[in-house]
VOLORO-892615 format. One record per residue (C-alpha): residue in one letter; x negated, y, z. Coordinates in nm, 4 decimals. Layout:
N
[A; [X; Y; Z]] ...
//
This chain:
63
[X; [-6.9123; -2.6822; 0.0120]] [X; [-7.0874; -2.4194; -0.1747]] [X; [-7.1253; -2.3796; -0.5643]] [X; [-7.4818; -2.4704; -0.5564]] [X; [-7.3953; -2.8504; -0.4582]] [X; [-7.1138; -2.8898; -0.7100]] [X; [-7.3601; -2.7874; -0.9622]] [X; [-7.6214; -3.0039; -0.8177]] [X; [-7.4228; -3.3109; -0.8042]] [X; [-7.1734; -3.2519; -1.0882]] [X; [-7.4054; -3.1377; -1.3726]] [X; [-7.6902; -3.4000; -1.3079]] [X; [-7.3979; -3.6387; -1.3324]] [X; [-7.2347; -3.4763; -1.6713]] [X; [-7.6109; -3.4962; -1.8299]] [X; [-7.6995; -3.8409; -1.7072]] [X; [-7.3785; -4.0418; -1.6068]] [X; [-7.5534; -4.1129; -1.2781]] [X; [-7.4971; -3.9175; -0.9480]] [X; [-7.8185; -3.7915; -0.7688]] [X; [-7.9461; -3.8888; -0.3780]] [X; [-7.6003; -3.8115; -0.1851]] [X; [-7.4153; -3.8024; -0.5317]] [X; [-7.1534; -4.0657; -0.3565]] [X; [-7.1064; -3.8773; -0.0598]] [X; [-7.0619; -3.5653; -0.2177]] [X; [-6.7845; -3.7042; -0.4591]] [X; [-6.6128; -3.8711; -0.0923]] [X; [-6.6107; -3.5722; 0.0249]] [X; [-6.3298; -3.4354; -0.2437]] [X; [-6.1454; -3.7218; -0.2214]] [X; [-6.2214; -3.8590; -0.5508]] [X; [-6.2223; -4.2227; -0.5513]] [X; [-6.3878; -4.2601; -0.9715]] [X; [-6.5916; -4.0562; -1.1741]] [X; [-6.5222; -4.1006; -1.5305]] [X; [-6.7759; -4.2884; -1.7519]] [X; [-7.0052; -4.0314; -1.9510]] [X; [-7.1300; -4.1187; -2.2484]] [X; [-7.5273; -4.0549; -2.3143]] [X; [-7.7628; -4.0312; -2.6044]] [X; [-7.9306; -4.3380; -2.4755]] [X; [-7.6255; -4.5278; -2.4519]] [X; [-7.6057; -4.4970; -2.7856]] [X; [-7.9144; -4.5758; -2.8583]] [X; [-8.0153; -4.2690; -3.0473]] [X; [-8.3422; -4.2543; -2.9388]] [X; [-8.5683; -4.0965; -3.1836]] [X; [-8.3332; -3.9429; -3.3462]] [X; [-8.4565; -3.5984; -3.5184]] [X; [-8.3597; -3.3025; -3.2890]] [X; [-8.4145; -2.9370; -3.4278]] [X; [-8.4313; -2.5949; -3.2579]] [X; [-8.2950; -2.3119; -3.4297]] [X; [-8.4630; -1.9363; -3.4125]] [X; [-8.1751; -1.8746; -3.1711]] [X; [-8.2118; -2.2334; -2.9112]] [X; [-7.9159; -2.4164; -3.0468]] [X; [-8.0462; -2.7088; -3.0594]] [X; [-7.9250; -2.9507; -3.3812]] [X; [-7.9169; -3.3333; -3.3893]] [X; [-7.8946; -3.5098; -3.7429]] [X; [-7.7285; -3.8550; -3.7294]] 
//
């Protein structure tokens, strides 16, 4: 299993709390039975909340 599918499979799910097409085989694959729940902006229902960009891309979110 190369890096490229970790990152694939791994990141997506880190960003969105749901694994991508072949997500669950991937994950069976390392012997990993649960994923832990992640946490999104929209389950917090943050939508429209303001989001800046600094000169430098760090990106800045006001609550």
């Amino acid at each position: 299993m190369g890096a490229g599918l970790a990152f694939k499979h791994l990141y997506a799910y880190g960003l969105t709390g749901e694994l991508v097409e072949g997500g669950d085989e991937y994950i069976a694959s390392l012997d990993i039975e649960e994923l832990p729940e992640i946490i999104t902006l929209a389950d917090k229902d943050w939508d429209g909340a303001p989001l800046d960009v600094n000169e430098e891309g760090t990106s800045i979110l006001e609550l």
